[in-house]
N, C-alpha and C positions, 0 to 999 in steps of 0.2 A: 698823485692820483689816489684816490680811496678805493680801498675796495669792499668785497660786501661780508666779509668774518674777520671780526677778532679775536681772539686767545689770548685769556690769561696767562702768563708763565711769571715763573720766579723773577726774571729780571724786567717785570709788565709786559703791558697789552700789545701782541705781536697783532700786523695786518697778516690776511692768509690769501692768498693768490691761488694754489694748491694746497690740496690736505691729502694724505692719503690717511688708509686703516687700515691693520694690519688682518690677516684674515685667515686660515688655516694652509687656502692656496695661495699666498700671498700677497701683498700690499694692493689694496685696489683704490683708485681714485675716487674720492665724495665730489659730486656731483652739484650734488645739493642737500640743503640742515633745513628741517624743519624744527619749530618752536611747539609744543603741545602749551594748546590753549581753552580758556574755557568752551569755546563757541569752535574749538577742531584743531587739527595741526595748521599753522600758518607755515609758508616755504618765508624762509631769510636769506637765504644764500643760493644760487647756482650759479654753475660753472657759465662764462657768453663769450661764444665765436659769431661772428659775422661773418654770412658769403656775398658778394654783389655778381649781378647775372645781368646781362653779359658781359663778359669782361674785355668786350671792344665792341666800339662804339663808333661808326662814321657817318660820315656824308659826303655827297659828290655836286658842286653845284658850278654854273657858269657866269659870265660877266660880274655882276658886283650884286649878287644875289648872296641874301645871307643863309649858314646851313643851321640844320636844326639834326642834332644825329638821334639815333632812335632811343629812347630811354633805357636806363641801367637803371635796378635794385638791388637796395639790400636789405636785406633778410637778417634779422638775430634769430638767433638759436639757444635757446636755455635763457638766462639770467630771471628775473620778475617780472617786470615790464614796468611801469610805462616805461619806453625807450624815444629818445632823443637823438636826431640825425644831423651829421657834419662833415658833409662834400668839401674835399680839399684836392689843391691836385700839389703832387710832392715831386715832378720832377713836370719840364716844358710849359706849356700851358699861355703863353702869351698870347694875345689875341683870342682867347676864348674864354667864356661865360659858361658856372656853371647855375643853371638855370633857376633851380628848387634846392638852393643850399643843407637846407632845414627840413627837409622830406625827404622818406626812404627811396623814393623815384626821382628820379631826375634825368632830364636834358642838357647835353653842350648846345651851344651857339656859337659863331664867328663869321665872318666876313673876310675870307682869304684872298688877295689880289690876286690878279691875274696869273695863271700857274705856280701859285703859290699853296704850300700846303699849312696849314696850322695843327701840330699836336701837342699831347699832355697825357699825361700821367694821374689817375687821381684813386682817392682813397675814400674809404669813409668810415667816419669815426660814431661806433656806437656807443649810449651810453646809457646804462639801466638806471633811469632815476632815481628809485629806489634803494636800491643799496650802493648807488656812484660808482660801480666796477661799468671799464671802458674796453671795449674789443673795434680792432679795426680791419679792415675791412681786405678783401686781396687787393690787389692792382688792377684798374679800369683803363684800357688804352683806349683815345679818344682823338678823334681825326676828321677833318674835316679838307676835302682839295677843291682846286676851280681848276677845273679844265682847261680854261679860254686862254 
């Protein structure tokens, strides 16, 4: 995975995930570096966490009706941008579609048999174009049941 600083040191060029700086009340985390340029400071580095809202997701449907459960986002926070989106699910997920793989928004889909339930687990993997530092995402619980 790349990230978006690197540092020269004696033994070469370290990647930096975290940096801190040392300070009179001590060590505080950088955030983010800018580069001073002719045309202004450009930002190269900051820090990217990901939240996705809501973090459960259903539907309730009957006979061999398909569910559609109500959209989950996610949001970056910090890094440059342009950002890049990657709907997975890491734990259940059989019989469900996630809808907008590749978009911060997204819908499940499934077709559960008859009192049958389908769930999953899913995640999303952001990533700042930019300087290729990747944040993912909390855990999306996602549910769909047939009644009948």
């Amino acid at each position: 995975m790349a990230v978006g600083l690197t540092v020269g040191t004696g033994g070469g060029n370290k990647d930096v995930t975290l940096a801190y700086i040392g300070t009179p009340s001590g060590n505080k985390l950088v955030t983010e570096v800018y580069v001073g340029t002719p045309g202004g400071n450009k930002l190269v580095f900051s820090s990217l966490s990901v939240t996705a809202s809501p973090s459960s997701i259903f539907d309730t449907v009957s006979g061999s009706q398909q569910g559609t459960t109500q959209a989950t986002t996610a949001t970056p926070s910090g890094g440059v941008g342009p950002f890049s989106f990657s709907w997975r699910f890491v734990s259940g997920g059989a019989g469900l579609t996630i809808s907008s793989p590749t978009q911060s928004s997204t819908v499940v889909r499934g077709t559960p048999g008859a009192n049958e339930t389908l769930s999953g687990t899913m995640v999303c993997d952001v990533t700042d174009t930019s300087t290729g530092l990747v944040a993912t995402s909390n855990a999306v619980g996602a549910t769909i049941v047939n009644i009948s």
